[in-house]
Structure formats: C-alpha cells, structure tokens
C-alpha positions, 0 to 999 in steps of 0.5 A: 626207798626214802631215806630215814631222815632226809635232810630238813626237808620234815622241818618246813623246807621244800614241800608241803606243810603236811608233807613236812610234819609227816618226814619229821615225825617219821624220822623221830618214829624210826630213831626214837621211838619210845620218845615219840611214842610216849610223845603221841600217848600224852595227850591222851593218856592224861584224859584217860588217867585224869578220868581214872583218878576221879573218884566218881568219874636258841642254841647252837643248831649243830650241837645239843643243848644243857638241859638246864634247872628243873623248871615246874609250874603249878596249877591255875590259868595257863601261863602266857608264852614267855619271851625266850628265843632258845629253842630248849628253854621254850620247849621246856616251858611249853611241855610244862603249860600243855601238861598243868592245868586246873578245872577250878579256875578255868572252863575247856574253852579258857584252856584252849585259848590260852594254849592258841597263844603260843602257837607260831602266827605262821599259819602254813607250819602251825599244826593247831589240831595236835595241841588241842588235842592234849585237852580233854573232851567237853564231857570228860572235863566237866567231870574233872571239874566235878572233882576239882581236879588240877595237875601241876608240873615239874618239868627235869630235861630237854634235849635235841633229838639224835635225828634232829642234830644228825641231820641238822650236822648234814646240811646246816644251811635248811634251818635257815628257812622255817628254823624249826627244831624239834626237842624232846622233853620229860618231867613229871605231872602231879595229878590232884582231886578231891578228898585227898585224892592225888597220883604222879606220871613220868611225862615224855614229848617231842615238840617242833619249835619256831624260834627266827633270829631276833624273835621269840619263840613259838609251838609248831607241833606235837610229834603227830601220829606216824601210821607204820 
C-alpha cells in the first residue's frame, strides 16, 4: 500500500516527471479535496460560466506563509511574471494572471503566449498543458469576443497546503532538488460583457511553484486530474 503522501518525492525528487505531478496531486486529492477539486474545475468552469454569461453565447520551507494583502488585477493584456522568489506572493499573482483576462484587446493566441512567459524554463518539471488548458477554446473565445467580454480579479488568500508542510516537517532536505512548493490560492474573478452584463465567482487553486535560492520564481503546475 503507497503511502498518502510520501515524502517529496510528488515534488520532483527521485522519479519521473509525470510520476512526480501525479504523487503530488494525489496526496493534495486525499488531504485536501475540496482545494484540489475546485483547483481542477477553474479552468473549465470559467469556459463554461464565461459562455453562460453571454447573452448570445520564499518563505520558511517548514512553516505556512501570511497570506499577505489582497492583491487584484484588472483586465487588459496579461502581466508579465514578476520578479518575486517567495513561493506565496508569486503564487497569488499567478492565480490573478490565469483567472484576468480581456477579449478586447488581446487574441487566444496573445493569451497563451503570455501565460508561457511564467512557465519554469526547466522543461522536465514544467507541466505546460495544465495551464493552457485554463484558456477557452478558439470558438468559445471568439464568441466572448463577440460580447467584449473581460474578467478581472481580486485575489484574498494563499497558504501552503497541510500535506505540503506535513510532509516537507518530514524530510526537509528533498526541497533542496527541484524547490518546488505547492500553494493554494482563493479569490474572486469578476466577470463583464455587454450591455451591462456582469457576474462574480468564488475562485480556489492549488498551483506548484518553482522558486531556486537566488532566482525568481516560476509556474510548474496546475494541480492536474487525479483519476480515483
């Protein structure tokens, strides 16, 4: 019998690269599952209450982080990744860049490229198909664009998740490989299209972060599918 979260092995230590994202989502699914459930729905969610909507359509490894302010973005081309090595305070900002965005001013393609931008540049951890999964379909963003549809953010909490820091209290030393944290983040997105159209959502995501000593952070992941 595995255990339910062994080690840090689901953070990039000692297997493969898929094996890794798959321990780490299952010891999230197990200890934390409303987090990670909402965590898999966002994406989707969005696509699908976005069609509804339209009319005609660094931080101590070993203890939790302050959540800090609320942090909020509004719509417009997507922010580049900010130079921040706490695992937390990037986390929070890139909860706020995958749920913002504004098919007024930018194509599905401009989206996904500027998403790309926060992915960590090591390939053997980054787990490129989550994230572009958060962004609609060709034909179901066009439609939004037909109803100049934009969301804007406002992002309330972040925290290291109990499994995380369970097992990170366990063998502290197997961050030291991939330093990779898992931190899970809530807000709220604001969604806006014509004619005065609006609607507000609760958001929730548990997101894996790069941050090396001595370098910014980066997105490894959304918490991916876990199959029961």
């Amino acid at each position: 019998m595995p255990k339910p979260f062994p080690s840090l092995s689901g953070y990039g230590l000692g297997w493969s690269t898929r094996q890794r994202i798959t321990v780490l989502a299952t010891g999230l699914a197990v200890l934390l599952a409303l987090a990670v459930v909402v965590a898999l729905l966002a994406g989707r969610t969005t696509a699908s209450d976005s069609q509804a909507a339209a009319p005609s359509s660094g931080p101590s490894s070993s203890t939790s982080a302050s959540a800090g302010p609320t942090v909020s973005a509004g719509a417009g081309l997507v922010a580049k990744p900010p130079q921040l090595a706490d695992p937390v305070a990037f986390a929070k900002a890139a909860a706020t860049m995958l749920w913002s965005y504004d098919t007024r001013t930018t194509s599905r393609d401009q989206q996904l490229a500027s998403r790309k931008a926060w992915l960590t540049a090591e390939t053997k951890y980054a787990d490129w198909s989550s994230i572009a999964a958060q962004v609609p379909d060709p034909v179901l963003w066009s439609r939004m664009a037909d109803q100049d549809q934009y969301a804007t953010t406002t992002v309330t909490e972040a925290h290291y998740p109990a499994a995380f820091k369970q097992a990170l209290a366990d063998d502290p030393s197997a961050i030291t490989e991939a330093y990779i944290y898992a931190v899970t983040v809530t807000g709220k997105q604001q969604i806006v299209w014509k004619k005065g159209g609006a609607g507000a959502e609760d958001r929730s995501i548990t997101l894996a972060v790069q941050c090396r000593p001595n370098a910014n952070c980066s997105l490894v992941s959304i918490a991916p599918s876990v199959v029961p």
